[in-house]
N, C-alpha and C positions, 0 to 999 in steps of 0.2 A: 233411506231410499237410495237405492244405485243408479247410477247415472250411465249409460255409454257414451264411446266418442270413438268415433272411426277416422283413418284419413287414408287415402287412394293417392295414388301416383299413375298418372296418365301420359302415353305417350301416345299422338297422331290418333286422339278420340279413344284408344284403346285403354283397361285400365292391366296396369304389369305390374301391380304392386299393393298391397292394403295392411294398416296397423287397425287393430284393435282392443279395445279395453277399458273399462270403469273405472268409475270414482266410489269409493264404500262410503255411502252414506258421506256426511259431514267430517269424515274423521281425518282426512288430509291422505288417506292411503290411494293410491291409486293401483289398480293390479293391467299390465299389458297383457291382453291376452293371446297374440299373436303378430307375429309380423311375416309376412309371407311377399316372395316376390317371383315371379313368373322365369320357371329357368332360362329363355332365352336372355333377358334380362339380369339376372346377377350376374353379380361382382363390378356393378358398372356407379356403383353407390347409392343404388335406391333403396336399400336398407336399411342404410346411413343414413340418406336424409328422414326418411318414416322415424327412424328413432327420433334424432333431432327435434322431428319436428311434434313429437307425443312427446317429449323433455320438457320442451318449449310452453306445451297448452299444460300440463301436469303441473308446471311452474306460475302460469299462470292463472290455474285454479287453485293457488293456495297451499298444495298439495306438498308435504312433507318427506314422503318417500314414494317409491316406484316400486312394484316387485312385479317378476314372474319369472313362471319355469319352464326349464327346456331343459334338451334331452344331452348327456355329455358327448352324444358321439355326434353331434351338430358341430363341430369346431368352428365352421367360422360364424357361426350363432352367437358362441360364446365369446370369442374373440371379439365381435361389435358389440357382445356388450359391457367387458372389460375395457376396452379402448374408452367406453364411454361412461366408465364411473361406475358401472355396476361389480358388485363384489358377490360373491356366494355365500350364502349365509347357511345353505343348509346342502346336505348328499342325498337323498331319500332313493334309501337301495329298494329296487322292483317296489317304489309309491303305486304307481297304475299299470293294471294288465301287465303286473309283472316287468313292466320299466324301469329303469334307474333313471333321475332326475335329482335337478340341481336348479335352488332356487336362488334365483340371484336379485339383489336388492339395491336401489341406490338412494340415498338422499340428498335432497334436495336444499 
């Protein structure tokens, strides 16, 4: 059974910022399925800490690795999640709707 977990980032009631993503069953994988933060808002580190802080609970549910994918022409996507341990494990040329994506993985 999959599990979700989401975490918000709020400033002055508003929310500027959200991660989300599961746990697979019992088996220690967790997959991020997004981490999004409102453009007035980036580059101010609230992407940073959403990761950190899905690192953090992913560590704390036991969980053995992280994965998910994003798109290469994201650069500073991929750049926070290089800085933050994550490695690319895979290229997958036009995977969806003719995209190119890059699945990056870390463990824990």
């Amino acid at each position: 059974m999959e599990t979700n977990f989401a975490f918000v980032a709020e400033e002055n009631g508003e929310i500027v910022g959200i991660a989300h993503g599961r746990f697979v069953g019992g088996s220690g994988l967790a997959i991020l399925g997004w981490i999004g933060v409102h453009p007035t808002y980036q580059n101010k580190g609230i992407g940073k800490a959403l990761l950190e802080k899905v690192i953090e609970h992913c560590r704390t549910e036991g969980c053995h690795k992280i994965t998910l994918y994003t798109l290469p022409v994201l650069i500073p996507a991929v750049n926070l999640y290089l800085k933050h341990g994550f490695v690319p494990e895979a290229y997958l040329r036009k995977e969806w709707w003719n995209v190119d994506f890059i699945k990056m993985s870390k463990w824990l």
